[in-house]
C-alpha positions as CSV (number, residue, x, y, z in Angstrom):
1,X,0.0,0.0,0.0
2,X,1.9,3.2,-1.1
3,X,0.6,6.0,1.7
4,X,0.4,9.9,1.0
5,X,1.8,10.4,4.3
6,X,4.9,7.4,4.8
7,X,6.4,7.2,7.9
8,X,9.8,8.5,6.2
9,X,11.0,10.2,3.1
10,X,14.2,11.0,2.4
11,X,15.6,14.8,1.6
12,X,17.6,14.7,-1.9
13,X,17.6,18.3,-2.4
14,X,21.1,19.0,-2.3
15,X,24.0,17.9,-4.5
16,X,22.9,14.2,-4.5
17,X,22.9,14.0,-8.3
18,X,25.5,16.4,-8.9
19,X,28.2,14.4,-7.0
20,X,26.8,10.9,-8.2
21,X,26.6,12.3,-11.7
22,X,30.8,13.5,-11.4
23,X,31.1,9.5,-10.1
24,X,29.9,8.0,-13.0
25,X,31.4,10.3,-15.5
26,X,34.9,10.2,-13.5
27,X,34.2,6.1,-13.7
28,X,34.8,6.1,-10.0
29,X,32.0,4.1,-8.3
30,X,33.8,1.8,-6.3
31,X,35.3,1.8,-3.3
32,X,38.2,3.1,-4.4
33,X,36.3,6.3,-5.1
34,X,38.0,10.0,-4.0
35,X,34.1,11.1,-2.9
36,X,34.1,8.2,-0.2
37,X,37.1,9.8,1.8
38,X,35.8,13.0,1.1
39,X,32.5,12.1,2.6
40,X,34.1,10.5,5.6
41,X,36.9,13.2,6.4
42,X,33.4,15.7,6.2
43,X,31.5,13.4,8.8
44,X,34.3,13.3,10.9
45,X,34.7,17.3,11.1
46,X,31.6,17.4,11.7
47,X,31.2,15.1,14.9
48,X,34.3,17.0,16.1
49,X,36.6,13.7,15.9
50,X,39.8,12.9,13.8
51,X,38.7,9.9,11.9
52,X,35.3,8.2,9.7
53,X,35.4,5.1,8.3
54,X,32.8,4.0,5.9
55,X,31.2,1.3,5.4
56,X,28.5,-0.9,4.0
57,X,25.5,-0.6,6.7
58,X,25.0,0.8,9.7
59,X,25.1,-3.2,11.3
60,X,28.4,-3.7,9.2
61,X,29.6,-0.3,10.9
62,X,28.5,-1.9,14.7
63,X,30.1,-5.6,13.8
64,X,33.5,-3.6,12.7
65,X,33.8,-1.3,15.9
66,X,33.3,-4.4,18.0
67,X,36.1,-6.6,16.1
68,X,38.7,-3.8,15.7
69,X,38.1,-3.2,20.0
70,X,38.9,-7.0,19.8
71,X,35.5,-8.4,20.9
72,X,35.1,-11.9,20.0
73,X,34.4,-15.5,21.2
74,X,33.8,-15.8,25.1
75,X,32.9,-12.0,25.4
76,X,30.4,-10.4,26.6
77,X,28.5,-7.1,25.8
78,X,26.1,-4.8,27.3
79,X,23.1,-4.1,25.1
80,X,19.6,-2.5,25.4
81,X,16.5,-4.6,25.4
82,X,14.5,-1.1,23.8
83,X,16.7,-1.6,20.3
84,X,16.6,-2.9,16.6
85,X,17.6,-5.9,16.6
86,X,20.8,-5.2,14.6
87,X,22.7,-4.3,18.0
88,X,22.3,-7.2,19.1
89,X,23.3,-9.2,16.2
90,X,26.5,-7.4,15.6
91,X,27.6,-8.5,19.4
92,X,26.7,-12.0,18.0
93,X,28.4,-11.8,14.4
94,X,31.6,-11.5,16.5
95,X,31.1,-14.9,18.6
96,X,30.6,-12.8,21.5
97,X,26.9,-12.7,23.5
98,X,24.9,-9.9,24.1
99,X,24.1,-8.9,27.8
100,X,20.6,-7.1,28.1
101,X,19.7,-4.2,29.9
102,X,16.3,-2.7,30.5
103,X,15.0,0.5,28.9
104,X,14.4,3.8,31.3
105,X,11.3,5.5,30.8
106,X,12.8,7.6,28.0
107,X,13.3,4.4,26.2
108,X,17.6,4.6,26.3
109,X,19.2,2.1,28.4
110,X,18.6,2.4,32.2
111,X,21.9,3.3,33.5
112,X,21.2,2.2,37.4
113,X,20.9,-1.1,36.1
114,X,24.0,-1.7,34.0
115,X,26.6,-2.9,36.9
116,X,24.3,-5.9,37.8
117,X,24.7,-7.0,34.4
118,X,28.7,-6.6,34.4
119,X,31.1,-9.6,34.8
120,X,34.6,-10.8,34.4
121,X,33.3,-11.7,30.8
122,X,32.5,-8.3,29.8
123,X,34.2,-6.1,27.7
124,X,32.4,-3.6,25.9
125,X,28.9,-1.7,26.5
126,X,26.8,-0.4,23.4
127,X,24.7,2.4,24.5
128,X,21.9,3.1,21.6
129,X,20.7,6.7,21.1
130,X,17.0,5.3,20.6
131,X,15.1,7.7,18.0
132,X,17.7,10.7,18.2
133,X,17.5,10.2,22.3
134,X,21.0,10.6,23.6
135,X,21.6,8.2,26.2
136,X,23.5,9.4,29.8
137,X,26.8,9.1,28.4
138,X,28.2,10.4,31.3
139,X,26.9,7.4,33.3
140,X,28.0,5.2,30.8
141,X,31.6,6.4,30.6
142,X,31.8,6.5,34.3
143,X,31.2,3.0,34.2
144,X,33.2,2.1,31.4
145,X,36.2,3.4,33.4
146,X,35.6,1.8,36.6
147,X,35.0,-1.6,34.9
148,X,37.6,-0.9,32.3
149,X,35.2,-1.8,29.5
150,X,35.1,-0.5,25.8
151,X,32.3,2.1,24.6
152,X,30.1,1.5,21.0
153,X,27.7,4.1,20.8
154,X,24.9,2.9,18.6
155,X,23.9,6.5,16.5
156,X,22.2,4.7,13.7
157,X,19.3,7.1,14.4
158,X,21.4,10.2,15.9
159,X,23.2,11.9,13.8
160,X,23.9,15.0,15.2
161,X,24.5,13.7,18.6
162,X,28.2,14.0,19.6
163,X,30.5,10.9,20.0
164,X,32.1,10.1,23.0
165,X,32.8,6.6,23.1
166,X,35.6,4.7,21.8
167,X,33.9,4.6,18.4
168,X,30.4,5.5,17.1
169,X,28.6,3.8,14.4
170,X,25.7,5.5,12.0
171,X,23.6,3.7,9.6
172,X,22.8,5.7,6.1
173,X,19.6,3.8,5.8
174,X,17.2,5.6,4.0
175,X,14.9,6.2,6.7
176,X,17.7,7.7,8.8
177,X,18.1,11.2,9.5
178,X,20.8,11.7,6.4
179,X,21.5,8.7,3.7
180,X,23.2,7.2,1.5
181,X,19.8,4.7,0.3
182,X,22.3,1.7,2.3
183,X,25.6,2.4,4.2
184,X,27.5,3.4,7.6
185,X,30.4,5.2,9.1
186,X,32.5,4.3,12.0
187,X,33.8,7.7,13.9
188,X,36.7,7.5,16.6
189,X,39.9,9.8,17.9
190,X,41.9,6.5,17.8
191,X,44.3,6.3,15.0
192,X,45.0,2.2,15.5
193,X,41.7,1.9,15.9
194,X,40.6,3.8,12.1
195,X,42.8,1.6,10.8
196,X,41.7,-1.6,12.1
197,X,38.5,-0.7,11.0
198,X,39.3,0.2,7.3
199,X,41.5,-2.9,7.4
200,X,38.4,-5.2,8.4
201,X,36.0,-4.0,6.1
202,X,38.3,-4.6,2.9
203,X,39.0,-8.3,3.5
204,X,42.6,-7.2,5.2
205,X,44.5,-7.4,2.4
206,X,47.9,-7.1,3.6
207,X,49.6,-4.0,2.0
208,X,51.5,-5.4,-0.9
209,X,48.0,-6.4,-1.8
210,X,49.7,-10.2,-1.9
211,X,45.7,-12.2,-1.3
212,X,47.4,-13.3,1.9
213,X,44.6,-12.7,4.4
214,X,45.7,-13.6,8.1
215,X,42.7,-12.5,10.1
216,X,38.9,-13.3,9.2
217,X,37.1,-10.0,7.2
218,X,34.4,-8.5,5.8
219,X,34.0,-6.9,2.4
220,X,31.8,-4.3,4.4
221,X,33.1,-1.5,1.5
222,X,31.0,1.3,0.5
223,X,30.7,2.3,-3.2
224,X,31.5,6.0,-4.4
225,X,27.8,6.8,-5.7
226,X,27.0,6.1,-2.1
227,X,29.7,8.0,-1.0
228,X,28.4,10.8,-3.3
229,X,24.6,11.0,-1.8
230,X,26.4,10.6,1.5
231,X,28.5,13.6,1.3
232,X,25.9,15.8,-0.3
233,X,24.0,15.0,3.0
234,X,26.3,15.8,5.3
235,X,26.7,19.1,3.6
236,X,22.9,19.7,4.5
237,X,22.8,18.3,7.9
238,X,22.4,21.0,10.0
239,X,19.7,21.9,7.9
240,X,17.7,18.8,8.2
241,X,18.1,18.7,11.8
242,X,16.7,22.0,11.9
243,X,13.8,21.3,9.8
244,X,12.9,18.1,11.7
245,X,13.7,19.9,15.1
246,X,10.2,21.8,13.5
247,X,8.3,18.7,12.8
248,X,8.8,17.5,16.4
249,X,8.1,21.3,18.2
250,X,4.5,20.9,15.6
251,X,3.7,17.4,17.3
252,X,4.4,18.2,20.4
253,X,2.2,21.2,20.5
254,X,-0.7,19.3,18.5
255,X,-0.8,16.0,20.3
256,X,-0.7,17.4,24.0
257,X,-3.9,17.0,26.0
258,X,-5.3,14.8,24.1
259,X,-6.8,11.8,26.2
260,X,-5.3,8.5,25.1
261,X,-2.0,10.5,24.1
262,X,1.4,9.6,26.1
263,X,3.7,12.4,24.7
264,X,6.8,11.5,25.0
265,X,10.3,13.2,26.3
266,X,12.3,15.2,24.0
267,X,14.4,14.2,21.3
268,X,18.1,15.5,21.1
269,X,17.9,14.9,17.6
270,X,14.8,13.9,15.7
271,X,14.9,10.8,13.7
272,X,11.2,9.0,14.6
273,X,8.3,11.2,17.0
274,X,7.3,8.3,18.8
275,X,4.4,8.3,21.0
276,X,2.2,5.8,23.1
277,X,-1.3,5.5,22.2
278,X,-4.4,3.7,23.8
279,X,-6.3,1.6,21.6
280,X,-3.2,1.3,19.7
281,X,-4.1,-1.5,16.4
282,X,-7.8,0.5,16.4
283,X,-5.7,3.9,15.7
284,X,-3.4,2.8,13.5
285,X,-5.8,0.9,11.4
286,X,-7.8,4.3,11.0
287,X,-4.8,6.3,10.0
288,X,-4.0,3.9,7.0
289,X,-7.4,4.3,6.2
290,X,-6.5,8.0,5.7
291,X,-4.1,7.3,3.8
292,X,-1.3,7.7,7.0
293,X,1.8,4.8,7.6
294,X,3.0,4.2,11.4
295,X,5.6,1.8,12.4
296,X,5.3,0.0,15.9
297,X,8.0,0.1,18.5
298,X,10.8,-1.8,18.6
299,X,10.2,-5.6,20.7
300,X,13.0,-6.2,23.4
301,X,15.3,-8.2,22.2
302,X,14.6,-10.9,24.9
303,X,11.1,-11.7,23.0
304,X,13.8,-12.3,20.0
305,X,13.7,-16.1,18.7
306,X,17.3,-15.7,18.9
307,X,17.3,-14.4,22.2
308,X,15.0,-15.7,23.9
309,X,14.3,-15.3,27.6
310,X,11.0,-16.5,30.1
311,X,10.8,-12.8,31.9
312,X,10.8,-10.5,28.7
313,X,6.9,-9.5,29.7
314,X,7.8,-8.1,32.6
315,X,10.6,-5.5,31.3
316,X,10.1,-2.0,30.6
317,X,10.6,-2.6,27.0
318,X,7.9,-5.1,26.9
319,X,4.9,-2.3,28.3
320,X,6.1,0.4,25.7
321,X,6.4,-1.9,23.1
322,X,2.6,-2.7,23.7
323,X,1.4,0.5,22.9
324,X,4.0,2.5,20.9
325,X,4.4,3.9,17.4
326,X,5.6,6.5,15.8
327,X,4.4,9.0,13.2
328,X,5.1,10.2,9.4
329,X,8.8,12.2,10.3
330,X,10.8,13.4,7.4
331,X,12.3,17.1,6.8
332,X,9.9,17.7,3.7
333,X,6.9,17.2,6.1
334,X,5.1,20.2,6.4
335,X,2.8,22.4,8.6
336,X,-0.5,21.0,6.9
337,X,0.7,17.6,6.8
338,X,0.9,17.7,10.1
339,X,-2.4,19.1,10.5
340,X,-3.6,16.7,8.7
341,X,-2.2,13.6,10.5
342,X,-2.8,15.2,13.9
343,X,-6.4,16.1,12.8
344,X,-7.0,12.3,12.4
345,X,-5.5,11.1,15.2
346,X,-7.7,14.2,17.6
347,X,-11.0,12.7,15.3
348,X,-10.1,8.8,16.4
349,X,-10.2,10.2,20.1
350,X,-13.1,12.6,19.8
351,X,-11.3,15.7,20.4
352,X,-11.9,19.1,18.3
């Protein structure tokens, strides 16, 4: 069913076609393109650290950080139930298990209960900023250096929240907040650890380029028209932050006091307005009707087949994920739109 109001859209109104237009005629679309380490010297700057590694997906960019920190068999890491389940795989992809940890009531990892989850196994936590929610990083790094454990942030839907982890990994979905249609980028300060990354995700050819491969790899390259939509992005990202920084101000003033509406806390960046909403199925059923897509919440990953664990209903995860959704977000979404898809939801609940 194609909706007039999707849940996302993505913003191409830059230099997209421009800069994937000067890859094609250069004949430089592989990974070997100049735009790719243009794009990821860009991102970099922008998150304020010294290095960006790109990649083929924000999961590949999560499975790299992990291996080049030296995560692997017999490991553990800290993970958030309240997550897509891609976190949790990438702990897994290395031999390594995942470790959950509840959600707060902001839907980011609750910090208080991290330490009961911590043993001589662990060795890395991987704090995700849930819909552009910045997690208490603080906290976290506190923790980090008490247990001497390594820090992933999970930004696939944060961009424009600062790094201050070992290394933070972004997904270029395209959904997310900027894109590349598919893609990632590692970010760290770490020198060794930029290059362990860019070593893993090109097969680590030795350098004489010999096909001797001593450690396992990933062809987890990016090509260069992705790099070339990725850097046109980043060249607009302040300015879709500030448009959807907009889109969530407009929710927030149209959905409060409406009975049967849980508005909730504030976004540091925007990537999804979620919300919790009685009669849930009913509501969204009647939006499609009108022509408007929502997406439900993420399920913890302890109801995950691959995960599975006897006590996931009684999490925090498990309540929100009972009644949450979220609503059409993109930066070309405008003031009437938003009339309109709040004007549906106020006539499901009877409010004028």
């Amino acid at each position: 069913m194609a909706f007039r109001y999707p849940v996302s859209r993505p913003s191409l109104d830059g230099r997209e076609l421009e800069y994937v237009t000067g890859t094609i005629n250069d004949c430089w679309i592989s990974s070997q393109s100049p735009v790719i380490r243009r794009f990821e010297t860009a991102f970099a700057d922008y998150n304020g650290v010294a290095h960006g590694v790109a990649c083929s997906s924000g999961t590949a960019a999560l499975t790299l950080a992990l291996r080049a920190l030296g995560v692997g068999p017999g490991d553990e890491v800290i993970v958030p139930e309240f997550t897509m389940v891609a976190s949790a795989w990438a702990v897994t992809y290395t031999g390594a298990t995942p470790v959950f940890v509840d959600c707060a009531d902001d839907l980011t990892i609750d910090v208080t209960r991290i330490e009961e989850k911590i043993t001589p196994r662990t060795k890395a936590v991987m704090p995700v900023h849930v819909y552009g929610r910045r997690c208490d990083m603080d906290a976290i790094m506190d923790i980090a250096f008490q247990y001497n454990l390594r820090v992933v942030e999970d930004s696939a839907e944060a961009h424009g929240v600062r790094p201050v982890g070992d290394i933070a990994c972004f997904s270029l979905f395209a959904n997310k907040i900027i894109t590349a249609g598919e893609g990632g980028i590692c970010v760290t300060d770490d020198p060794r650890l930029a290059g362990q990354l860019a070593h893993l995700r090109a097969m680590a050819f030795t350098k004489d380029h010999s096909f001797l491969h001593k450690k396992l790899a990933y062809n987890f390259r990016m090509t260069g028209m992705q790099g070339a939509v990725a850097l046109a992005q980043v060249e607009r990202l302040d300015e879709i932050l500030a448009a959807r920084r907009a889109v969530e101000k407009r929710y927030d003033e149209r959905l409060a006091g409406i009975p049967g509406i849980t508005v909730m806390p504030p976004r540091d960046v925007l990537w999804m307005y979620d919300l919790r909403a009685e009669r849930r199925e009913e509501l969204r059923a009647f939006l499609a009707d009108a022509s408007i897509e929502t997406r439900l919440f993420f399920k913890p990953m302890s109801r995950q087949p691959n995960y599975l664990h006897p006590d996931w209903p009684l999490l925090n995860a498990s309540r929100f994920a009972e009644d949450g959704l979220y609503l059409p977000t993109y930066t070309g979404l405008t003031e009437a739109d938003q009339d309109y898809v709040t004007g549906r939801i106020r006539e499901f609940y009877g409010v004028r």
